[in-house]
VMD Tcl script that draws the C-alpha trace (Angstrom):
set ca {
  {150.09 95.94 108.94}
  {147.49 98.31 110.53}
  {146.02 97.34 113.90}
  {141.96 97.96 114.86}
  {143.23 101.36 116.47}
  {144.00 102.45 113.13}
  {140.71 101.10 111.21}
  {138.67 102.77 114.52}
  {140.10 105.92 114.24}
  {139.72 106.17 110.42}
  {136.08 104.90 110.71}
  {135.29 107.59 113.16}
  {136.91 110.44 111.06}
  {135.37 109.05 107.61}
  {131.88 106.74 108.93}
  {133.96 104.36 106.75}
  {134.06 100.47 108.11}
  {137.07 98.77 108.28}
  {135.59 95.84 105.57}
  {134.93 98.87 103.41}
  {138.59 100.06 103.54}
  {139.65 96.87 103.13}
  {137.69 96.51 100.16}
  {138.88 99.41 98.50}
  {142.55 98.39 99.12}
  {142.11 94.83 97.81}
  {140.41 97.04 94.36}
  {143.47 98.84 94.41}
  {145.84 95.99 94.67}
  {143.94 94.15 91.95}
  {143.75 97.18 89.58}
  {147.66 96.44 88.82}
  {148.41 100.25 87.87}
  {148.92 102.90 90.94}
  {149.54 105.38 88.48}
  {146.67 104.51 86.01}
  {145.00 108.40 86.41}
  {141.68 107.33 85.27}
  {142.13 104.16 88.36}
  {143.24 106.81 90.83}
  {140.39 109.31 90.15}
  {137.23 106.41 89.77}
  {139.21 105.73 93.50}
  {138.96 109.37 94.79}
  {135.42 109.49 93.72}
  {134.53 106.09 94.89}
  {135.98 107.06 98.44}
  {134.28 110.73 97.85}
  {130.95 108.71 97.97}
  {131.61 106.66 100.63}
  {132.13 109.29 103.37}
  {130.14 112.42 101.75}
  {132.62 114.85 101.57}
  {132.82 116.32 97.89}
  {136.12 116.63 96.24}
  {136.66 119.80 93.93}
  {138.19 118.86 90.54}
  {141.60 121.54 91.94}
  {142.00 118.78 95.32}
  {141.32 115.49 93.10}
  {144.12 116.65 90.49}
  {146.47 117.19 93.69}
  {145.69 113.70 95.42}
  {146.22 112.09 91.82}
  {149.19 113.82 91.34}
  {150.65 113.22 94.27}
  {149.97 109.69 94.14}
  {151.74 109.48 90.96}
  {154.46 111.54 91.68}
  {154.86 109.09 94.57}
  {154.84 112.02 97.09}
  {152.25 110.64 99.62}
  {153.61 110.10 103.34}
  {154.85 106.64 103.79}
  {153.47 106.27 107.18}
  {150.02 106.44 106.88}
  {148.96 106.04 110.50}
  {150.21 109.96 111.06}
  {147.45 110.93 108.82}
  {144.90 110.42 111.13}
}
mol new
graphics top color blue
foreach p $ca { graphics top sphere $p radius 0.5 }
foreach p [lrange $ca 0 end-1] q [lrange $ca 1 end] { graphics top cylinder $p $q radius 0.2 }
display resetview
């Protein structure tokens, strides 16, 4: 689905390897519940961590909300 362009050009904005991401999406797909809140936020944290940026409580409610709310851009690859 996403080519080594993409995974390069996320690495190099986050310091985040592709086996990482990878990782993370395979804990997603297991976890069985995109709109489990508790799921999404352990996520935002976990991926806080990883690339040591801090997210304030106000940004982590909107990126779980949003997720919920299914209101995240469906192509991905723009993001970055």
């Amino acid at each position: 689905m996403f080519g080594d362009s993409f995974f390069k050009r996320v690495e190099k904005k986050t310091n985040v390897d592709k086996n990482t991401i990878l990782s993370l999406a395979k804990k997603l797909q297991n976890s069985n519940n995109m709109k489990d809140e508790k799921v999404l936020r352990d996520m935002v944290q976990e991926i806080s961590t990883l690339t040591g940026r801090k997210v304030e409580k106000e940004r982590e409610d909107k990126i779980v909300n949003a997720i919920m709310k299914d209101n995240v851009p469906k192509d991905i690859d723009k993001m970055f």
